[in-house]
C-alpha positions in Angstrom: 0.0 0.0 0.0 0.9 3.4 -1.1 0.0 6.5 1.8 0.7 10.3 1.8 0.2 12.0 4.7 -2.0 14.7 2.9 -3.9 12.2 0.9 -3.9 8.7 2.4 -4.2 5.0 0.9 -3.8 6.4 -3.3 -2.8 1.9 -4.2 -3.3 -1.2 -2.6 -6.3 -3.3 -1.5 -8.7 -1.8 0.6 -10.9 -4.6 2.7 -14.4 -3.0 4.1 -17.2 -4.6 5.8 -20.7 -3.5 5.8 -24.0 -4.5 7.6 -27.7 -3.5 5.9 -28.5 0.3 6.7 -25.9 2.0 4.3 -25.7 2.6 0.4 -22.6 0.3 0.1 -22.6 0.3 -3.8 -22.2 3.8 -3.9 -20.0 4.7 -1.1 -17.3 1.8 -3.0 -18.4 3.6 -6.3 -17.1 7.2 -4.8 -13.9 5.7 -3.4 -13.0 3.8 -6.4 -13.4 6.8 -8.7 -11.1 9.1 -6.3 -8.6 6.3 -5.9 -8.9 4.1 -8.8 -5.6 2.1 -8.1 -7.2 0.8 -5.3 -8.5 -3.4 -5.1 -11.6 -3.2 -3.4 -12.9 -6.3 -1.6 -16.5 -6.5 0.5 -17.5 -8.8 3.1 -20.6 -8.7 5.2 -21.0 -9.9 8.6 -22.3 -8.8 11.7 -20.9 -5.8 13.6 -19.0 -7.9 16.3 -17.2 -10.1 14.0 -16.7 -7.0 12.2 -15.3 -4.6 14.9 -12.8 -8.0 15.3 -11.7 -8.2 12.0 -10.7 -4.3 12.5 -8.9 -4.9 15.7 -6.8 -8.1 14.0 -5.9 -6.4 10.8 -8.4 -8.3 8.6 -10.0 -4.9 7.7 -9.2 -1.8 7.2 -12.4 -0.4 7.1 -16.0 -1.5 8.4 -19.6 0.2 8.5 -20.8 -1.4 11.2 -23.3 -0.1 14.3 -21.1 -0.3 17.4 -21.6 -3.1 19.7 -19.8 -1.0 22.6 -20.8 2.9 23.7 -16.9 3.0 23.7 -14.4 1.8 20.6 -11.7 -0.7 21.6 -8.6 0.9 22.3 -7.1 1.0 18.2 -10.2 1.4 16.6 -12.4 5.0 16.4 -15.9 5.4 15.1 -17.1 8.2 13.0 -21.1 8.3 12.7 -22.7 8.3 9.3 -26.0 7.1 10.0 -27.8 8.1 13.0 -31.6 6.7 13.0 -33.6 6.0 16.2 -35.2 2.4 17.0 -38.4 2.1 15.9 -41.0 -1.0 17.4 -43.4 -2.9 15.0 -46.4 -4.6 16.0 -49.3 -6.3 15.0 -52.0 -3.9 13.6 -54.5 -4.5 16.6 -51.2 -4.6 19.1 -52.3 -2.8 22.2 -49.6 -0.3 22.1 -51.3 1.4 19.5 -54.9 1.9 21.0 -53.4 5.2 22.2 -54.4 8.5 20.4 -50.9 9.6 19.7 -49.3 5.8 18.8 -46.8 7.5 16.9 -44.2 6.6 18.9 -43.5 4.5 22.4 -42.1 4.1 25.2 -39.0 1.9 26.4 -41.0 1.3 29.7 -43.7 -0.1 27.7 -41.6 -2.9 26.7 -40.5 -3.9 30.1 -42.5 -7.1 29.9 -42.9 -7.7 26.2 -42.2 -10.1 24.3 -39.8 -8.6 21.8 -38.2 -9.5 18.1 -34.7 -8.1 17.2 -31.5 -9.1 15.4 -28.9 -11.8 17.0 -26.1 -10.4 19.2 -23.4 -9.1 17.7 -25.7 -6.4 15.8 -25.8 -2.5 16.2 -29.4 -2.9 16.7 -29.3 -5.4 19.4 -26.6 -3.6 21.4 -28.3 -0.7 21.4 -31.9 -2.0 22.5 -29.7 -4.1 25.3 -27.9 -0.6 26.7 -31.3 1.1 26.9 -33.1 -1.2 28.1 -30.2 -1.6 30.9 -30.0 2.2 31.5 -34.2 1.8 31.9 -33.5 -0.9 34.5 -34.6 -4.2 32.8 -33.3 -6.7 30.4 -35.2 -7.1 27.1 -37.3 -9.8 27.0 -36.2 -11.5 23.4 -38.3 -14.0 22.4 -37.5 -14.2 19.0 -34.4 -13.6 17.0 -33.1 -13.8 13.5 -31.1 -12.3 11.1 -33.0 -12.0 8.6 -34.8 -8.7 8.6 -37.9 -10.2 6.4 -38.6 -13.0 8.9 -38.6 -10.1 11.7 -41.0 -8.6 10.3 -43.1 -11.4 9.3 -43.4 -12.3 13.2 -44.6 -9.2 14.4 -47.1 -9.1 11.3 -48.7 -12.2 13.3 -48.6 -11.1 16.5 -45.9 -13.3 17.7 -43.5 -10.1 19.5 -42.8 -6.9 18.9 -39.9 -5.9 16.5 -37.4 -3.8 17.5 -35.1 -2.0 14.8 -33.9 0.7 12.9 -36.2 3.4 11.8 -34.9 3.6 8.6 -35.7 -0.5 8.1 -40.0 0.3 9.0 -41.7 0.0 5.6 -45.6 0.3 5.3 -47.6 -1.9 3.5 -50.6 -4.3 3.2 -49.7 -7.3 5.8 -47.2 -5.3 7.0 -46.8 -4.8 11.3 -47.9 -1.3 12.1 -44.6 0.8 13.4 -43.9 3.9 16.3 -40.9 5.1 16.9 -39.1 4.1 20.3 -38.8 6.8 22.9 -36.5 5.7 25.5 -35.5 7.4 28.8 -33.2 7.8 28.7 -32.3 7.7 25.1 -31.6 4.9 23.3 -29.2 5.6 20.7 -28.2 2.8 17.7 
């Protein structure tokens, strides 16, 4: 690999990592027309293995939700997507017989059953921290990593799904979604 101190990596092979929420194809398209020398290689995985891979010199970049509020010492993280956690229920889900179910409230999943993404995920890590910081443990009864099955559970009525705002898409058969409010926040 070829660095300047003004202008970084110009050659070499650049290894990234990526999970769902970001517009991968473009972000390698940008780099690759600034620094066309470059070898690009992609691999997808989930944030833990990724934030690993970083620390053991597999990587040398990753797009990743942070498992820890903290980076590892050797690693930093730079924010370039910041969404709230949304919930999605079944349409006739209690938590949206309120007037303003636009959004709800971490306490209001103290005892729920709930649906989220394996360990090792942003997503997870950051419904565990707020749900720790709210003074209970989530109750997961469900997980998978496959967004689509997610969301197919809480269409029945099986839990409540917990993820990114930016996954919640409407649609016939489709779980109704509110925002989370979390107190304190809860932060992917």
């Amino acid at each position: 690999m070829i660095r300047t101190r003004t202008t970084g990596l110009l050659r070499g092979r650049v290894s990234g990592a990526t999970g769902h929420a970001f517009d991968i194809a473009s972000f390698l398209a940008d780099l690759h027309g600034v620094h066309p020398a470059l070898e690009i290689t992609l691999t997808e995985d989930s944030s833990e293995r990724m934030q690993a891979a970083l620390l053991a010199g597999e990587l040398d970049l990753a797009l990743l939700g942070p498992t820890e509020e903290v980076p590892p010492p050797g690693l930093s993280f730079q924010t370039v997507i910041d969404v709230p956690l949304a919930v999605l229920a079944a349409a006739g889900d209690p938590l949206f017989e309120r007037a303003d179910a636009t959004s709800v409230s971490l306490a209001e999943l103290r005892d729920r059953a709930l649906i989220c993404l394996p360990r090792g995920t942003g997503v997870r890590a950051a419904l565990e921290r707020a749900c720790k910081r709210a003074g209970f443990p989530p109750r997961i009864a469900f997980e998978a990593a496959a967004p689509d099955v997610l969301v197919q559970l809480a269409a029945r009525g099986w839990a409540s799904r917990c993820c990114r705002a930016g996954r919640v898409r409407r649609g016939t058969g489709r779980p109704r979604a509110a925002l989370l409010r979390a107190d304190p926040p809860c932060e992917p």
